[in-house]
KEKE-3310 file (N, C-alpha, C; in steps of 0.2 Angstrom, whole numbers, plus 5000, padded with zeros to 4 digits):
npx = (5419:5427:5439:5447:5454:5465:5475:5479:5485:5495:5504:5509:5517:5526:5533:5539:5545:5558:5563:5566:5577:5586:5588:5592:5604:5612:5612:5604:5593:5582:5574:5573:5566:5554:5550:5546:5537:5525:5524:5521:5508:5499:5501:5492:5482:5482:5481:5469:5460:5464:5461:5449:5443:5438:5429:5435:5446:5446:5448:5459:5466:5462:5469:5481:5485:5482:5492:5505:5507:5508:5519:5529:5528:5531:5546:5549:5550:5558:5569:5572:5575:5585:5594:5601:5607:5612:5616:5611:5598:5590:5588:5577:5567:5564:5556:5548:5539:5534:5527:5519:5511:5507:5499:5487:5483:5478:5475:5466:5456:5467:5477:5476:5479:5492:5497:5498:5506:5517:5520:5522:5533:5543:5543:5544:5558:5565:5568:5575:5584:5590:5594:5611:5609:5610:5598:5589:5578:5571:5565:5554:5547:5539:5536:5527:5518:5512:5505:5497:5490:5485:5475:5465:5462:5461:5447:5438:5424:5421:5425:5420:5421:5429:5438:5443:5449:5458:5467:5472:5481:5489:5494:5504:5512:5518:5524:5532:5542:5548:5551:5560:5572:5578:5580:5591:5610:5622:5638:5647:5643:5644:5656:5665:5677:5689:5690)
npy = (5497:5511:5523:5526:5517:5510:5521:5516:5502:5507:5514:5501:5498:5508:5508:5493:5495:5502:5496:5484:5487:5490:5479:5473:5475:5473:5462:5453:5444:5433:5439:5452:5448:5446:5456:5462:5451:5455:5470:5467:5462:5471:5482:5476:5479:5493:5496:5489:5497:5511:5509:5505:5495:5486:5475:5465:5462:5456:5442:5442:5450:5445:5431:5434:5439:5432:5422:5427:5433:5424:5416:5430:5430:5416:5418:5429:5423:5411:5417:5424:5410:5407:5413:5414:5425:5421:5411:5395:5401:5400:5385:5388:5397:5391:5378:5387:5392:5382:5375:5385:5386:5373:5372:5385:5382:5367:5367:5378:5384:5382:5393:5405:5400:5394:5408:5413:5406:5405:5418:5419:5407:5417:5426:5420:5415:5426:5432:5423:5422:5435:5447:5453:5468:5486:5489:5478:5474:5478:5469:5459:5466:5471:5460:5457:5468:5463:5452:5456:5463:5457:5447:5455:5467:5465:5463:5467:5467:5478:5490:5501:5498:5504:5509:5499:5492:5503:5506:5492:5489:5500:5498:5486:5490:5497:5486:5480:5491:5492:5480:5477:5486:5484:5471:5473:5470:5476:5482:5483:5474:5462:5460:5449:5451:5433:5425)
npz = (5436:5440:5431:5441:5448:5444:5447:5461:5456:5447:5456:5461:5450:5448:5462:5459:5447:5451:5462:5459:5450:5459:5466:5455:5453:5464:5462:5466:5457:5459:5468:5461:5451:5456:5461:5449:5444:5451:5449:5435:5435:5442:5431:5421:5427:5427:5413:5412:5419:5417:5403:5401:5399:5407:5408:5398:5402:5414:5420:5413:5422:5436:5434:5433:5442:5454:5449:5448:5459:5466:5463:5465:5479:5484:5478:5485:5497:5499:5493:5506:5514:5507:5504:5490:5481:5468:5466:5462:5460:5447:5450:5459:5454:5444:5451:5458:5450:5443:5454:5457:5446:5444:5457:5452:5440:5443:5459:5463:5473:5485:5483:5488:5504:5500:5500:5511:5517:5511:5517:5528:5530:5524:5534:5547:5541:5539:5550:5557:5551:5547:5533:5526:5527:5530:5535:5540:5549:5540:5532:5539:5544:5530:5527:5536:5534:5521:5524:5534:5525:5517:5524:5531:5523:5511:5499:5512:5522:5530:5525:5510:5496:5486:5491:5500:5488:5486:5497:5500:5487:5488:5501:5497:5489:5496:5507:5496:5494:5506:5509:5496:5501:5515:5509:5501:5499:5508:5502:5510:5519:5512:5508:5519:5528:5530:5543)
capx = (5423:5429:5446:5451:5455:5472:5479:5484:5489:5499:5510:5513:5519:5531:5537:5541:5553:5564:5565:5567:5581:5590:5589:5596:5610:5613:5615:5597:5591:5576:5569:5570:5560:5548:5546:5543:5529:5520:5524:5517:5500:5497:5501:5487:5475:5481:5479:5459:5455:5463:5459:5442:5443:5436:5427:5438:5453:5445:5450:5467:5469:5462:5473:5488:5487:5483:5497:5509:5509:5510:5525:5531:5526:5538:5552:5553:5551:5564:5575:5572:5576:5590:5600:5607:5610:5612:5618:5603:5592:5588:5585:5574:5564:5560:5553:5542:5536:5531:5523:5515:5507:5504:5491:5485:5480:5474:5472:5465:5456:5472:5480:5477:5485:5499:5501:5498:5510:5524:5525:5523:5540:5546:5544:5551:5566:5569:5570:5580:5592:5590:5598:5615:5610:5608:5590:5587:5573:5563:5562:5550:5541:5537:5532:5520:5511:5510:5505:5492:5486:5479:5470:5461:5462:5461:5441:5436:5418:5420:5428:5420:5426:5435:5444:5449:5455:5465:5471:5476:5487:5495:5501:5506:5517:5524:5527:5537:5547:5550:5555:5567:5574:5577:5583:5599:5614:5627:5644:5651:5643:5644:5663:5667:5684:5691:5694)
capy = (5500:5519:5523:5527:5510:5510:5523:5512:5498:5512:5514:5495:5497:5513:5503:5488:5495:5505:5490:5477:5487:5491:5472:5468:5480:5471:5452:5449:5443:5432:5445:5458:5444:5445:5464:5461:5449:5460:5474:5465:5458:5475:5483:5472:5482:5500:5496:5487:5503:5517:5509:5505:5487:5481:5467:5464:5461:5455:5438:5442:5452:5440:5424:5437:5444:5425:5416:5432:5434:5419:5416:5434:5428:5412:5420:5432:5418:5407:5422:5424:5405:5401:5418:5414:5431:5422:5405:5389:5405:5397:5381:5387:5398:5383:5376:5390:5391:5374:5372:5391:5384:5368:5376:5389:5374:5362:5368:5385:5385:5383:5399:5410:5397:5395:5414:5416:5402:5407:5424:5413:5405:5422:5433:5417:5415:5435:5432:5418:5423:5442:5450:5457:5475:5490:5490:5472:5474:5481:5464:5456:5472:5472:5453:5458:5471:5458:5446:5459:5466:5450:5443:5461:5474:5462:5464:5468:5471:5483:5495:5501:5494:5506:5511:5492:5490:5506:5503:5486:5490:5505:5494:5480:5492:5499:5482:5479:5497:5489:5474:5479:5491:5477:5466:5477:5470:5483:5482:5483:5466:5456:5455:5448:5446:5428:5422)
capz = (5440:5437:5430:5446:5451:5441:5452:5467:5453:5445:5462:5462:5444:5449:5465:5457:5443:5455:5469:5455:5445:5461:5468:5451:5452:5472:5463:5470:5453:5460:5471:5455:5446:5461:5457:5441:5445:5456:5443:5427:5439:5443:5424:5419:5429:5425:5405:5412:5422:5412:5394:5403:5398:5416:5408:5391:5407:5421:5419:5415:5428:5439:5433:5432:5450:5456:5447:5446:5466:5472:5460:5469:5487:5483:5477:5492:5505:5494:5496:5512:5516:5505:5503:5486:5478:5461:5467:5463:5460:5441:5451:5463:5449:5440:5455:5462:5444:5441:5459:5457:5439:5447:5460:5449:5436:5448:5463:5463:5480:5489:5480:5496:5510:5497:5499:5519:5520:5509:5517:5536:5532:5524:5541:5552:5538:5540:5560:5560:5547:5544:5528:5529:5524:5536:5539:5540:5551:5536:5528:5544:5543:5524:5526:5540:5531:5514:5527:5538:5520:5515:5530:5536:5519:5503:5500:5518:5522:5533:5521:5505:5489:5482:5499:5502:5483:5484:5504:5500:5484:5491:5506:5494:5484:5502:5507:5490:5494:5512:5508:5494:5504:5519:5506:5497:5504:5507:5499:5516:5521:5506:5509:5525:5530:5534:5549)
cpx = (5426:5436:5451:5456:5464:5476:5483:5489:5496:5505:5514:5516:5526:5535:5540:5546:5557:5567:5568:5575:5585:5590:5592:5604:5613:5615:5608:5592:5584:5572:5569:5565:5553:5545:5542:5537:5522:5518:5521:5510:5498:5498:5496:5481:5477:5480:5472:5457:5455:5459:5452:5437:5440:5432:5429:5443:5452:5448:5457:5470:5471:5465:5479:5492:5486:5492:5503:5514:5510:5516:5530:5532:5533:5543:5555:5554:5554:5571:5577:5575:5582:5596:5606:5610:5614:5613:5612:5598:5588:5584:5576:5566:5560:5555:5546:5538:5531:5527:5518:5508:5503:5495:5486:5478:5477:5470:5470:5462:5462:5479:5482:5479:5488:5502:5502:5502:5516:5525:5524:5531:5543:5548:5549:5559:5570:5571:5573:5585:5591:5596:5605:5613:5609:5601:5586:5579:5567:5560:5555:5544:5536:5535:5526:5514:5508:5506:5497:5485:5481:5475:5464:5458:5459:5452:5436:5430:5416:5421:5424:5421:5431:5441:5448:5454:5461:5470:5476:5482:5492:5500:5506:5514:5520:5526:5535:5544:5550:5554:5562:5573:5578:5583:5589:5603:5619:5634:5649:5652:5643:5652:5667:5673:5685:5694:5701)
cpy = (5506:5517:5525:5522:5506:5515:5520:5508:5502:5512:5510:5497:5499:5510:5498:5490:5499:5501:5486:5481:5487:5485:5467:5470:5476:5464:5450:5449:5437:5435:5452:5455:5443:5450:5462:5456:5451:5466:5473:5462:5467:5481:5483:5477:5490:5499:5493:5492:5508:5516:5506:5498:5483:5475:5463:5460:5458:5449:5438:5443:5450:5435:5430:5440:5438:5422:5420:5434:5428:5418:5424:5433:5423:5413:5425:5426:5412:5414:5424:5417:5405:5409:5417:5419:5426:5412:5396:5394:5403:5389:5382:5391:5393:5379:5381:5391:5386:5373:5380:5388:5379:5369:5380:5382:5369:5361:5375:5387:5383:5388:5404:5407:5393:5401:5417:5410:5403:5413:5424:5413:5411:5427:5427:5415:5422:5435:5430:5419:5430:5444:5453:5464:5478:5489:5481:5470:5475:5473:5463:5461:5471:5466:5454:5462:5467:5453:5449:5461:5461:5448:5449:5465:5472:5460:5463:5472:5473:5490:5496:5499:5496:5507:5505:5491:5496:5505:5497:5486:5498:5501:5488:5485:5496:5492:5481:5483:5494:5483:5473:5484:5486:5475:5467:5475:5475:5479:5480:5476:5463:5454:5457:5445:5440:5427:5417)
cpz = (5437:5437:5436:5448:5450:5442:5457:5463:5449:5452:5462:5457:5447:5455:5462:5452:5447:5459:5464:5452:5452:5466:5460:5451:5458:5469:5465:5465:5453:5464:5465:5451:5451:5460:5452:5440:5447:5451:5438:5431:5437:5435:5421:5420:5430:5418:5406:5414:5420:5405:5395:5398:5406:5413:5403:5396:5411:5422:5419:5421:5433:5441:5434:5439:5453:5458:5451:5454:5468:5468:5463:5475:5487:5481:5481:5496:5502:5495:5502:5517:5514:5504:5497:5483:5469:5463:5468:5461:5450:5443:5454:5459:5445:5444:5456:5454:5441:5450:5460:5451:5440:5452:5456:5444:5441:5454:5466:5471:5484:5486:5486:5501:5506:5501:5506:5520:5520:5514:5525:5535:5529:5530:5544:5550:5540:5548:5560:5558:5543:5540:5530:5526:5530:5541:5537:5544:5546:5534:5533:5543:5536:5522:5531:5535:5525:5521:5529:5531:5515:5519:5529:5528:5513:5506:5508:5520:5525:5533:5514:5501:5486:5486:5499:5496:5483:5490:5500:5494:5486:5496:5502:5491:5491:5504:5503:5493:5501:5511:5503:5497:5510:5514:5503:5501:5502:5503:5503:5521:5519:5507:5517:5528:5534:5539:5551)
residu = (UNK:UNK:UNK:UNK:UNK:UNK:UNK:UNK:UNK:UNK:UNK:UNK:UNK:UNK:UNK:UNK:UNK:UNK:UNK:UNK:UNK:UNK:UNK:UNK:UNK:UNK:UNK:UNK:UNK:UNK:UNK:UNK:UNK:UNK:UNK:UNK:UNK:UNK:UNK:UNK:UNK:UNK:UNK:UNK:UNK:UNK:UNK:UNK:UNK:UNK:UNK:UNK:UNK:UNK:UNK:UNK:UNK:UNK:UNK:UNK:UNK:UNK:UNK:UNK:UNK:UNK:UNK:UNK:UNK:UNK:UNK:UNK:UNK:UNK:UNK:UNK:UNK:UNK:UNK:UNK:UNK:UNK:UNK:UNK:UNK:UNK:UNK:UNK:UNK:UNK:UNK:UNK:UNK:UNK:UNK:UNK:UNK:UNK:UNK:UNK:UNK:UNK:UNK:UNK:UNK:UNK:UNK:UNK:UNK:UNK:UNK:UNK:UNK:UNK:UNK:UNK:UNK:UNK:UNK:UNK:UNK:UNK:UNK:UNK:UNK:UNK:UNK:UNK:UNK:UNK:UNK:UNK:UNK:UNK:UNK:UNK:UNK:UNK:UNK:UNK:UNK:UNK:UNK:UNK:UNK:UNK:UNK:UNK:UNK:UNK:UNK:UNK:UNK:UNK:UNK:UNK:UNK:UNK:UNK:UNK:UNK:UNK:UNK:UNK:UNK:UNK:UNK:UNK:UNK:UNK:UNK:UNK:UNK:UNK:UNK:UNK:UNK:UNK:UNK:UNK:UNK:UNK:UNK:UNK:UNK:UNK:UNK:UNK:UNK:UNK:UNK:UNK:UNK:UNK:UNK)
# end
């Protein structure tokens, strides 16, 4: 695979440390650890296709973009259910951790409808209970396209190879920028006078 290929994954990288810093800055300290997952998957594979390690890495990158997302996928659609903004977000880490590892280790063929499930109940949690920030509809959006870009984009043999690999991580890291963007609660909502 040409070094090109760590281009796209480069985006997610540059995405992910802006979203993640300013969902830590917000109090949304397991949606920045989500970034950060997505962002160190994809990491992986700009050091395998710049440093032209494609088969030194492959395997890493493989297991690290597995593990690394579906532990991203469950930490959006856990923040999207449970809205704690810091509160059980240690419990619920431990959790998506230990049931991410669990699959990954045991159940590898059910890695991919783990990940179209989590980010199922992530769009109907964003519907039912959208985020207080301005642009709350972004969220439902930036679970669609994660949601669209897995089914249709992620190695689609109707696209050539490099096209689908760079499509599909370009939308991942719009999703990301979507979805943290969505997900920043304002200042103005977080305090809401008593009734």
């Amino acid at each position: 695979m040409p070094a090109h290929y760590a281009l796209s994954d480069a985006f997610i990288v540059l995405v992910t440390i802006f979203a993640g810093n300013a969902l830590r800055q917000n109090g949304q300290n397991l949606l920045a650890f989500a970034m950060a997952c997505f962002g160190i998957a994809a990491a992986v594979g700009v050091v395998r296709f710049a440093g032209g390690l494609q088969d030194e890495l492959a395997s890493l990158h493989s297991g690290a973009s597995q593990y690394l997302g579906l532990v991203g996928t469950l930490a959006v659609a856990s923040a999207c259910v449970f809205r704690g903004g810091g509160r059980g977000d240690a419990l619920r880490l431990g959790i998506i951790l230990s049931v991410a590892g669990a699959s990954y280790v045991f159940a590898r063929p059910l890695l991919a409808p783990f990940f179209i499930l989590a980010l199922v109940i992530a769009f109907i949690a964003a519907i039912a209970r959208p985020f207080s920030s301005q642009q709350r509809w972004l969220v439902p959006i930036g679970v669609v396209i994660m949601l669209a870009n897995a089914l249709f984009i992620r190695r689609a043999a109707w696209l050539d190879e490099a096209v689908s690999w760079h499509l599909y991580h370009v939308l991942v890291a719009l999703a990301l920028a979507v979805l943290a963007k969505g997900m920043i609660v304002t200042e103005r909502n977080m305090r809401k006078p008593l009734a």
